[in-house]
N, C-alpha and C positions, 0 to 999 in steps of 0.2 A: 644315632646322629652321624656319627664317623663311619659308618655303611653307607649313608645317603650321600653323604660328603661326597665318597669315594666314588658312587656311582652318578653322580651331577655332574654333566661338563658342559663348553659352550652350547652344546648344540640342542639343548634340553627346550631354548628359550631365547629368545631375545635377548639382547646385553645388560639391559638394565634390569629384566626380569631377574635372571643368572644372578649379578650382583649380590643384588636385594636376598634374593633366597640364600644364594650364600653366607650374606650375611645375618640374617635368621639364626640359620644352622651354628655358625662358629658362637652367636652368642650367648644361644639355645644351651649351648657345650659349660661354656663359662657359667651359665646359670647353674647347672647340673652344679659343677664340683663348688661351687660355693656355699649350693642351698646345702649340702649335704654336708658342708663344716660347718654352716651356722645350726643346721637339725643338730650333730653330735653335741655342740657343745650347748643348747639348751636344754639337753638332755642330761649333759656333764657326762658325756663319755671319753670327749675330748676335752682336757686343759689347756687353753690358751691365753696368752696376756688377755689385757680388755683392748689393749690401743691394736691387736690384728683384730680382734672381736669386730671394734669398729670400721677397720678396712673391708673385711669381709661383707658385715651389713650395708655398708654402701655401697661396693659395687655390685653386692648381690642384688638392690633394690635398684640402681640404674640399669642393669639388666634385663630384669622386668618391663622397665617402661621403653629398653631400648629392643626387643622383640616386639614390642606391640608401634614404634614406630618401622621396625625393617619391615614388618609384617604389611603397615599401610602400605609403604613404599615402593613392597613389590606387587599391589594390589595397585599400584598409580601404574607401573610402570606394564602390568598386565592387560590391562582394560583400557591401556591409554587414555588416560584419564589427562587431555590437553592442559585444563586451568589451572592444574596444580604439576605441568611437566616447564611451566615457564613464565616469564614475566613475575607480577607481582606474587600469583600464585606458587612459584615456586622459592620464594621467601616467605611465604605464609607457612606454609607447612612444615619448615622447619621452628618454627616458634614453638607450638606444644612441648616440643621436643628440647630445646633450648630453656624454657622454662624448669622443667623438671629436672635438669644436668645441673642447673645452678643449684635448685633447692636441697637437690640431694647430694650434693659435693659440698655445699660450707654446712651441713648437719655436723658434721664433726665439731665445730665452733658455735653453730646457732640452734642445732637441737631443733631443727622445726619439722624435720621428716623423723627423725627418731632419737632416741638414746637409751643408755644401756644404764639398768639400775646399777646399784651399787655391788647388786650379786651379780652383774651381766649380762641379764635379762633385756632382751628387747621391748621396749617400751614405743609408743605410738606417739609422734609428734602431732603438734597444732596443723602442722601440712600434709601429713599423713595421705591424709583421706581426699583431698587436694591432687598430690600428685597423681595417686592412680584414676581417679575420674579425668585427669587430664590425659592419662593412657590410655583410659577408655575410649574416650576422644574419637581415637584414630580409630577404634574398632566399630564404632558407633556409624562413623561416615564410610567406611566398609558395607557394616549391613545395609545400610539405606541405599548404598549404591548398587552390591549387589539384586539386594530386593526389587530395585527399579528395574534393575536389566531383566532380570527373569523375568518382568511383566511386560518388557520393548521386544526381547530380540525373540527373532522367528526363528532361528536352527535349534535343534536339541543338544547340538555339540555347545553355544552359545547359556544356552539355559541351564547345562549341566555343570559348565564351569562357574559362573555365576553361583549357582544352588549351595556350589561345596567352599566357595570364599562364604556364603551366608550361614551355612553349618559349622563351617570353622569359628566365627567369630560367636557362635551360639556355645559350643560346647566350651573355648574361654570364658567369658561372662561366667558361666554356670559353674565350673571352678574354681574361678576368682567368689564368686557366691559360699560355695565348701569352704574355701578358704578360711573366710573369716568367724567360721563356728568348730576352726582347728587353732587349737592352743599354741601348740610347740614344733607343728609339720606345716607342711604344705606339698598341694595334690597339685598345683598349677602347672609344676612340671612336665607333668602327666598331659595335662591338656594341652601345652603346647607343642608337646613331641608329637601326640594325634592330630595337631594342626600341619604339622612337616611333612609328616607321613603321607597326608589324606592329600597334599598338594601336591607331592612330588609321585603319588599315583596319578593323579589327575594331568598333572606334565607330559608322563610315561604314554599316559595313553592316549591324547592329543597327538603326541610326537607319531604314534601307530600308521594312523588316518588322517595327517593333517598336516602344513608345514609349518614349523615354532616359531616363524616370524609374520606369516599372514593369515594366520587361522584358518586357509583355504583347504580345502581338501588335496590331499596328493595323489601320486601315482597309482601308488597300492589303492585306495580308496574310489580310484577312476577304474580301476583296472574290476574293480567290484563290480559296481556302478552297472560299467558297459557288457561284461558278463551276464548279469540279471536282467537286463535290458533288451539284448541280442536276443533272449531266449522268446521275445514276444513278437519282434518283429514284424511283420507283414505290407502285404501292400494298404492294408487299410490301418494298420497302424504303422506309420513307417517311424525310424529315427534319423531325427537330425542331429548333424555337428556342429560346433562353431569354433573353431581357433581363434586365434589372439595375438599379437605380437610387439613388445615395446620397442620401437625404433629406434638405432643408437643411445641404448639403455647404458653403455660398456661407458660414451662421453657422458652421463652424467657422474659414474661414478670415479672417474678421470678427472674429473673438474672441479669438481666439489667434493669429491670423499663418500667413501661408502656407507658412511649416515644416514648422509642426504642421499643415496641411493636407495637405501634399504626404506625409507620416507617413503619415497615415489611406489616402491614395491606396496607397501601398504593401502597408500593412496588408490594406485592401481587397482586393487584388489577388493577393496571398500566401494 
């Protein structure tokens, strides 16, 4: 995680993509060193009061549901996904999320996401099962969207990034699945670190061939292109050019901010 950290900067991505991922990773981190005092001390290799016991369990388990909301988020803000980037939609989709912060912040007083036996044992509340199906949630409307794209969009660049948010959200599921026929560990770890991993390749190599804010192919990838191209040439197969040029592109971003510019770029591009 702190390798990926380190090697993620603005220009991997888009702003709000960047973000999002970022925020993955930092909470991804926080996951790690909690799940691994709540592992020692089910184990009792570590002794700890019960009242950190209980710190620990809960932000270990808002954790959880807060990766699987960064994780939509940066899946909204990757695939521009409009209905949930504004308006009503962008109060909807913090609700999932807002739910489960409640439920598993007063568990310390209502016990409805968990509590700890009298030996300290993690015990499953009445919301339990609740909150994480509302984690799912987000990964649910993930696959489906993913899934939809790869059967819309025409490019291979388009289909392959699509594919790996859709194998992403497969190989959670199927962890969260292990999970629950493990006693006193948890492998979810595992699967969400191969979900960081597998994007931030998938980043990398976008970034290669392509520009991180319009998905369009770049220089290097023209520079291919028209090499392999040149090589056929003829008079009966000739090639053509076509340029392009946005007209005092410089006053939009003067007037209204480089948001709304970076907007137009997209638009353009689309």
């Amino acid at each position: 995680d702190l390798f990926i950290m380190t090697k993620t900067n603005r220009n991997i991505a888009r702003k709000g993509e960047y973000s999002w991922f970022c925020s993955l990773i930092g909470t991804h981190i926080v996951y790690l060193v909690l799940n691994t005092l709540w592992t020692l001390t089910e184990y009792e290799a570590l002794q700890l009061p019960k009242i950190a016991v209980m710190i620990i369990c809960t932000v270990c388990l808002w954790t959880v549901t807060n990766c699987a909301t960064s994780f939509f988020l940066f899946v909204v803000e990757r695939l521009q996904l409009k209905p949930l980037q504004s308006g009503v939609g962008l109060w909807l989709r913090w609700l999932p999320a807002a739910f489960t912060t409640v439920m598993i912040y007063t568990t310390p007083w209502t016990g409805l996401a968990f509590r700890l036996s009298d030996e300290g044992y993690f015990v499953h509340g009445p919301m339990y099962l609740s909150i994480l199906l509302v984690a799912s949630l987000y990964l649910l409307i993930v696959a489906v969207v993913a899934f939809a794209n790869i059967l819309r969009k025409q490019t291979r660049f388009l289909r392959k990034a699509n594919a790996t948010l859709l194998f992403s959200v497969l190989i959670i599921l199927a962890f969260v699945l292990a999970d629950s026929f493990m006693a006193k560990a948890s492998v979810l770890p595992a699967a969400i670190f191969a979900v960081i991993v597998g994007i931030f390749i998938t980043m990398q190599e976008a970034n290669i061939n392509s520009d991180a804010l319009t998905g369009m192919n770049n220089r290097r990838k023209a520079e291919e292109f028209l090499a392999d191209r040149i090589k056929n040439v003829s008079e009966k197969r000739p090639l053509y050019l076509y340029m392009g040029d946005l007209n005092s592109f410089k006053k939009i971003n003067d007037t209204y901010g480089h948001t709304v510019g970076d907007e137009a770029l997209i638009l353009c591009s689309q």
